[in-house]
VOMI-374113 format. One record per residue (C-alpha): residue number from 1; residue in three letters; chain; y, z, x. Coordinates in Angstrom, 1 decimal. Example, Ala and Ser with C-alpha at 12.3 -4.5 7.8 and 13.67 -1.06 7.14 Angstrom:
2
- i,aa,ch,v,w,u
- 1,ALA,A,-4.5,7.8,12.3
- 2,SER,A,-1.1,7.1,13.7
***
This chain:
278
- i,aa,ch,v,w,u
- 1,UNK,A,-21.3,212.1,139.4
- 2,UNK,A,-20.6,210.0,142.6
- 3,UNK,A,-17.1,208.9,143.0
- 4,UNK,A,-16.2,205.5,143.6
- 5,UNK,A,-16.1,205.7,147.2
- 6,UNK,A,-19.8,207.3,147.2
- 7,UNK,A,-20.3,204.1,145.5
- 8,UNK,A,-19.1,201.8,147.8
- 9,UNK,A,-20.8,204.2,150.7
- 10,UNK,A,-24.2,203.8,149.5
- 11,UNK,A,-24.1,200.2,148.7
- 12,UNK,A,-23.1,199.6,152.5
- 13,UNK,A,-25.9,201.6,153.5
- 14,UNK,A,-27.9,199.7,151.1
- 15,UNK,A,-27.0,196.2,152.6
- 16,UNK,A,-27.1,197.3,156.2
- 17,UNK,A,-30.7,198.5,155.4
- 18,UNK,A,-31.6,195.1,153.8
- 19,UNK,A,-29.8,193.1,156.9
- 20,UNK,A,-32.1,195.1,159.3
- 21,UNK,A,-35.3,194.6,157.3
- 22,UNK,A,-34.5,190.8,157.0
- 23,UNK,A,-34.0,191.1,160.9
- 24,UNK,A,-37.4,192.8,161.4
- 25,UNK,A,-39.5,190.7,158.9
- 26,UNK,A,-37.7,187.3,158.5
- 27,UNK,A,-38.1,184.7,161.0
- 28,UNK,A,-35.4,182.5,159.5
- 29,UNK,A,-33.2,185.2,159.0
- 30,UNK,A,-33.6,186.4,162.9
- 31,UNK,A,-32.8,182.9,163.7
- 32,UNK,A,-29.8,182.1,162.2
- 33,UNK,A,-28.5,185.9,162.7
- 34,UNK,A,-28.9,184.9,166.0
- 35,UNK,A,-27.1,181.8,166.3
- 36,UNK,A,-24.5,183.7,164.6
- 37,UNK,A,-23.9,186.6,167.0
- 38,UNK,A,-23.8,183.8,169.9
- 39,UNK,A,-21.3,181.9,168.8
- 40,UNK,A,-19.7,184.5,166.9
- 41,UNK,A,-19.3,186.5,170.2
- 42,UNK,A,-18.6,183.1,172.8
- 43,UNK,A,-15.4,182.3,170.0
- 44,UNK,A,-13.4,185.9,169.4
- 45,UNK,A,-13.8,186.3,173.3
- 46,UNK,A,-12.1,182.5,173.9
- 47,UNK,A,-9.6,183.6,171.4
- 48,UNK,A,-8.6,186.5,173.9
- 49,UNK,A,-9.1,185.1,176.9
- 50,UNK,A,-7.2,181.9,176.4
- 51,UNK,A,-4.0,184.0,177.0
- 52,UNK,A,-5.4,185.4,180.6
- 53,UNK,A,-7.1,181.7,181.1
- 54,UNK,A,-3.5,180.7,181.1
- 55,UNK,A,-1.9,182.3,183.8
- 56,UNK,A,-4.3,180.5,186.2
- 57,UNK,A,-5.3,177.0,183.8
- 58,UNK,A,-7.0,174.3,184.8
- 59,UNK,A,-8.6,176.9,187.4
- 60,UNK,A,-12.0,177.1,188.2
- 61,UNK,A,-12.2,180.5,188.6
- 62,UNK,A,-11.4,181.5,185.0
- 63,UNK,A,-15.2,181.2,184.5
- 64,UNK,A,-16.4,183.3,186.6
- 65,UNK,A,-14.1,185.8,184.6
- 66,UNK,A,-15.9,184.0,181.4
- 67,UNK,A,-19.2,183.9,182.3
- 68,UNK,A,-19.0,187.8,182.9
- 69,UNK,A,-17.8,188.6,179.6
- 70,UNK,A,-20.2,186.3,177.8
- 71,UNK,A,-23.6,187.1,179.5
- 72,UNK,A,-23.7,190.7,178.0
- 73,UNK,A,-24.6,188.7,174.5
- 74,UNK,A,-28.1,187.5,176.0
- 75,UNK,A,-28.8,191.6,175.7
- 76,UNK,A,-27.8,191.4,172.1
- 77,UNK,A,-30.2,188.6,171.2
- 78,UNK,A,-32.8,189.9,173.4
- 79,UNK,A,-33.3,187.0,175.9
- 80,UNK,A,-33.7,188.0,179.8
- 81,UNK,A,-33.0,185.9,182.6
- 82,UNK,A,-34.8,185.7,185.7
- 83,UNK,A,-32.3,184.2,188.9
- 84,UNK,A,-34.6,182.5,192.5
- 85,UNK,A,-33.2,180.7,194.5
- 86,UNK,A,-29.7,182.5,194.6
- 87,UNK,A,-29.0,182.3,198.2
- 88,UNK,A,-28.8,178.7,197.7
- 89,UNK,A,-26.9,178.8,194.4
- 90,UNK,A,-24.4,181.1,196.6
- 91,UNK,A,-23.6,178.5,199.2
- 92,UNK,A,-19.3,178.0,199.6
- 93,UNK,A,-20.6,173.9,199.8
- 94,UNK,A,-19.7,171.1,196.8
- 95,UNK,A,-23.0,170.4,195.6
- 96,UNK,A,-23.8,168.4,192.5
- 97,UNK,A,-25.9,170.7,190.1
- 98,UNK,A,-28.3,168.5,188.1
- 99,UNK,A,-30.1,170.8,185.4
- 100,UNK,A,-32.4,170.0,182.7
- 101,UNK,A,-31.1,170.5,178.8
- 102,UNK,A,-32.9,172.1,176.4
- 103,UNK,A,-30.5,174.3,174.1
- 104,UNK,A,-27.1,175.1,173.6
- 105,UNK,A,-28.3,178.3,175.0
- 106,UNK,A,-28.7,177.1,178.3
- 107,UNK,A,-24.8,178.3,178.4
- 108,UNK,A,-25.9,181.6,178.0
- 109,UNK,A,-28.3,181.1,181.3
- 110,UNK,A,-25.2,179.4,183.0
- 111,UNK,A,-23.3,182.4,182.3
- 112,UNK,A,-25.9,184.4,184.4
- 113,UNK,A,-25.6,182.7,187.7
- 114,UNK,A,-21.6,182.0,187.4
- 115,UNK,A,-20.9,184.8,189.7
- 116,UNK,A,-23.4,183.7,192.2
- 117,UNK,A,-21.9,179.8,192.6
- 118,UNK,A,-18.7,181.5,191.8
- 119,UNK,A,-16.7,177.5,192.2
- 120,UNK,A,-18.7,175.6,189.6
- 121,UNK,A,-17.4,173.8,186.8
- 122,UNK,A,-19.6,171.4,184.5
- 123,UNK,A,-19.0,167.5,183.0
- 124,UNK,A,-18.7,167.8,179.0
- 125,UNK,A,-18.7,165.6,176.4
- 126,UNK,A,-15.2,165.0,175.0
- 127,UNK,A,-16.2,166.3,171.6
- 128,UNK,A,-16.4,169.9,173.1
- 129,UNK,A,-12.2,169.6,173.7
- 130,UNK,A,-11.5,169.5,170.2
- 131,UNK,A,-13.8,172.6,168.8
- 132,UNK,A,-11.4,175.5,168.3
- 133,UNK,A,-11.1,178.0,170.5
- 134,UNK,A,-13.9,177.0,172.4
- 135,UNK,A,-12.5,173.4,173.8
- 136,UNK,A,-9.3,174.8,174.6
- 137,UNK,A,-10.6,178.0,176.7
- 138,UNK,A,-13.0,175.4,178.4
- 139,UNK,A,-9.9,173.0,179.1
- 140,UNK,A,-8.4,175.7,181.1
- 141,UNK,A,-11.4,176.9,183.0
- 142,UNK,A,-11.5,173.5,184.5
- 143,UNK,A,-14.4,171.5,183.0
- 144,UNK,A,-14.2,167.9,183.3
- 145,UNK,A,-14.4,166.2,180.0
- 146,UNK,A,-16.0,162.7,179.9
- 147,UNK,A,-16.4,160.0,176.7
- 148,UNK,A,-20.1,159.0,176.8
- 149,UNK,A,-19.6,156.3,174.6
- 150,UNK,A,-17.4,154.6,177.6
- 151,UNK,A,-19.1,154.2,180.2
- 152,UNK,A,-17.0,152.5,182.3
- 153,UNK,A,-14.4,155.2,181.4
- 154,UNK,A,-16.5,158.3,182.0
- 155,UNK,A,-17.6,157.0,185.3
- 156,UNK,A,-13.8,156.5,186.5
- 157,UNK,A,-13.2,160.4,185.2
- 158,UNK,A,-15.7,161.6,186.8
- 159,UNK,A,-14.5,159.9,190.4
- 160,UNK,A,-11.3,161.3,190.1
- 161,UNK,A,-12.6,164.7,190.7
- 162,UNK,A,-14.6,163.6,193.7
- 163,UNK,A,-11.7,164.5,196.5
- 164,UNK,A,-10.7,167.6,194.7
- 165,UNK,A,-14.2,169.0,194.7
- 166,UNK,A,-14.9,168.8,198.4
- 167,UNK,A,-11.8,169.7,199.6
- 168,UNK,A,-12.0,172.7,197.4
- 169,UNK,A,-16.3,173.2,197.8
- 170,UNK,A,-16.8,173.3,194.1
- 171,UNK,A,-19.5,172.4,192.7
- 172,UNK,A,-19.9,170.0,189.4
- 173,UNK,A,-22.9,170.7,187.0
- 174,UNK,A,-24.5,167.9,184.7
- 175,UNK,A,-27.4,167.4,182.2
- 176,UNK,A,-28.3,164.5,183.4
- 177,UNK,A,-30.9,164.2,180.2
- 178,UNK,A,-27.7,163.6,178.0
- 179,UNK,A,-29.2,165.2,175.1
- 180,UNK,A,-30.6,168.5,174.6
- 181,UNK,A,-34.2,168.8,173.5
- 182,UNK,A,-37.0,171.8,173.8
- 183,UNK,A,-39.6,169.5,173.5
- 184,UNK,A,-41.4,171.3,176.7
- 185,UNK,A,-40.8,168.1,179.2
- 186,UNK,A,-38.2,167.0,181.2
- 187,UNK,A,-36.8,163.6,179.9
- 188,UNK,A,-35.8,160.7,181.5
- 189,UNK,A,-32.5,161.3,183.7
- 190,UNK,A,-29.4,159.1,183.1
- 191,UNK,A,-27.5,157.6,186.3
- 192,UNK,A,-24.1,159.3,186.2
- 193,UNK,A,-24.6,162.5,188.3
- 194,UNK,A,-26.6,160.0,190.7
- 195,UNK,A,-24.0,157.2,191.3
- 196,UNK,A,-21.1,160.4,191.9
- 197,UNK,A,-23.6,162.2,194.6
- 198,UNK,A,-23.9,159.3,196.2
- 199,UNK,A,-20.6,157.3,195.6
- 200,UNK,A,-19.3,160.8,196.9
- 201,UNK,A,-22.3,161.6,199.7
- 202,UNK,A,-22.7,165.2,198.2
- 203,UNK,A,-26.3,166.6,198.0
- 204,UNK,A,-27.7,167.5,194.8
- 205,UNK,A,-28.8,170.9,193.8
- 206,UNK,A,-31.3,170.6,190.9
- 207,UNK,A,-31.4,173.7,188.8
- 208,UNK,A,-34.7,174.3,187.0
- 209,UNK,A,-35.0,176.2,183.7
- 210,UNK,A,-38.1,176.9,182.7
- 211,UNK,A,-39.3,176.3,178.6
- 212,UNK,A,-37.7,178.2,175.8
- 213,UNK,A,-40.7,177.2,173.7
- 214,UNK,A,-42.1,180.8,173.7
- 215,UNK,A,-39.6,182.0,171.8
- 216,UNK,A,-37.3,179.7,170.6
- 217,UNK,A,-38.5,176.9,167.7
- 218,UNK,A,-35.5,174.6,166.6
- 219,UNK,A,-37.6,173.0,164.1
- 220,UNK,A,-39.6,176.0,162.1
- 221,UNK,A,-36.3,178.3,162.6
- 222,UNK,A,-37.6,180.8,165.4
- 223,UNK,A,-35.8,182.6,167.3
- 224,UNK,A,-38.2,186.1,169.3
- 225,UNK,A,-37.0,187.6,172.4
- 226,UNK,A,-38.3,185.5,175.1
- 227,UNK,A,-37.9,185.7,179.2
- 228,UNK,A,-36.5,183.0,181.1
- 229,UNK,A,-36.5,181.6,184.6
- 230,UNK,A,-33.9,179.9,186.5
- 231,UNK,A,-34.7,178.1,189.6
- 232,UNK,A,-32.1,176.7,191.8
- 233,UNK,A,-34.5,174.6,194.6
- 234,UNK,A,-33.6,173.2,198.1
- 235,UNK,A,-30.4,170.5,198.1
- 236,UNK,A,-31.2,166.8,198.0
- 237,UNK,A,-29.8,164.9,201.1
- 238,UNK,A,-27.6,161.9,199.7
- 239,UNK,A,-26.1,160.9,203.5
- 240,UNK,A,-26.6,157.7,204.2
- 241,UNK,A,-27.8,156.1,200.9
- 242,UNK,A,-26.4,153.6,199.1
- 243,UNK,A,-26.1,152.2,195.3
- 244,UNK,A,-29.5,150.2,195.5
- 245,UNK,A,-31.4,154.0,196.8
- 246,UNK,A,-30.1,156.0,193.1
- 247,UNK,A,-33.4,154.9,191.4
- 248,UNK,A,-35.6,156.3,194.2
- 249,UNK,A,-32.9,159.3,194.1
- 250,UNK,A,-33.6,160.1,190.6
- 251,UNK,A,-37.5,159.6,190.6
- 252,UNK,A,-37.3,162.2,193.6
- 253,UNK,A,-35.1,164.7,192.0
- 254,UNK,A,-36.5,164.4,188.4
- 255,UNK,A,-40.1,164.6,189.9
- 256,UNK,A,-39.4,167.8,192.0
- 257,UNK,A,-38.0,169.1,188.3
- 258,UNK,A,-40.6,168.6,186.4
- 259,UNK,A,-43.4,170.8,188.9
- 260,UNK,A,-40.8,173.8,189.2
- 261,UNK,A,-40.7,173.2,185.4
- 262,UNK,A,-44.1,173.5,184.7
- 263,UNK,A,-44.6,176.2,187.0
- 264,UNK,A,-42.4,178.4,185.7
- 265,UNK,A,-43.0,178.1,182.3
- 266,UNK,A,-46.4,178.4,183.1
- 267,UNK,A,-45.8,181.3,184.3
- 268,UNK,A,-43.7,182.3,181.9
- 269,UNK,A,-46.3,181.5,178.8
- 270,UNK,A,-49.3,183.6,180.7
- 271,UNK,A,-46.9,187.0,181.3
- 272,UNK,A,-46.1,186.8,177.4
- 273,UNK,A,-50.3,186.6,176.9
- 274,UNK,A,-50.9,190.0,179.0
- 275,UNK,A,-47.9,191.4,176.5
- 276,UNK,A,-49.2,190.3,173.8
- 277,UNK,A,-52.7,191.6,174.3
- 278,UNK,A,-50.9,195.1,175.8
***
């Protein structure tokens, strides 16, 4: 007869079975199990790093620290990063980093590169702040946090920083799509990162990622292991221009986005073809 704990033995092996079969043959379940280990891992790490963050808060650096801890999760959910441009990205020079937002994920892909910029730090939405542990680690790496339902406020934040960044050559990252959609474009840019570049005269660096959308499906609950390419391209020139050049400035930037875009998922879409068919 099996004893109690034989009991409780086999019904772990049991459920640990099932969790891997539902892994293998459900979709939904990968998805969600995946969600889950990101977040999962990005929130016990913030809970024991705050401490450390604190010795040094409100410093840059701490994510550099951060973003080495966290990447090693992109290995546990099976997604694989692809870095160009990295001399560029390495540059000791305040740029303004000007990315395209797809998926909270992209974090993971910032946490790639963190190493490379090593003095970067990123404009947030306010809400961020007040999710436990997460806002309070990010507080103390440095991120600026902005209200985007003031706009008048949020521009006025983001000034503040202006001085601190060039005299220190960090750079400051923005979505400047606001929102994050995987809808395989690159949507319309809002002005903010614009009017600081060139309030500021920094260049922009526009950071390219190329389309999640053969792996990742928000809406039918997919989540494969999937390749990626980041793309950091040649700096944008802002000397000289004024408030009445940021249209042109965007058009430019956005336009240069959306080839390396469509390149590089291109790319991305035919090397997952010749797998498939391996």
């Amino acid at each position: 007869m099996l004893s109690l704990n034989s009991y409780y033995e086999l019904l772990v092996v049991i459920l640990i079975l099932s969790l891997i079969f539902l892994y293998d043959k459900s979709s939904v379940f990968r998805y969600y199990s995946k969600y889950f280990i990101y977040y999962t891992y990005i929130s016990v790490e913030a809970v024991f790093m705050i401490p450390v963050f604190m010795l040094k808060a409100r410093n840059v650096s701490n994510l550099v620290l951060a973003s080495q801890l966290s990447k090693q999760v992109t290995s546990i959910i099976r997604v694989n990063w692809e870095i160009r441009g990295a001399e560029i990205l390495s540059q000791d020079k305040p740029f303004v980093i000007v990315a395209n937002h797809q998926s909270s994920i992209d974090v993971l892909g910032m946490f790639q590169i963190w190493h490379i910029m090593k003095k970067c730090t990123v404009v947030a939405r306010k809400e961020l702040l007040y999710v436990f542990p997460v806002g309070l680690a990010s507080w103390l790496c440095g991120l600026v946090f902005i209200d985007r339902k003031n706009a008048q406020k949020a521009k006025e934040k983001i000034n503040e920083v202006g001085d601190y960044l060039k005299e220190k050559n960090i750079k400051l990252w923005f979505y400047p799509e606001g929102t994050r959609r995987n809808t395989r474009e690159i949507h319309e840019f809002k002005k903010g990162a614009f009017h600081f570049a060139v309030s500021q005269q920094l260049p922009i660096l526009p950071v390219v990622i190329s389309s999640y959308s053969s792996f990742l499906d928000d809406k039918n609950k997919r989540f494969d292991q999937g390749n990626v390419i980041i793309t950091a391209l040649p700096p944008i020139s802002t000397r000289g221009l004024e408030k009445s050049d940021i249209e042109d400035l965007m058009e430019r930037t956005r336009n240069t986005m959306i080839k390396t875009y469509i390149d590089t998922s291109n790319e991305i879409d035919a090397k997952r073809k010749l797998s498939d068919l391996s």
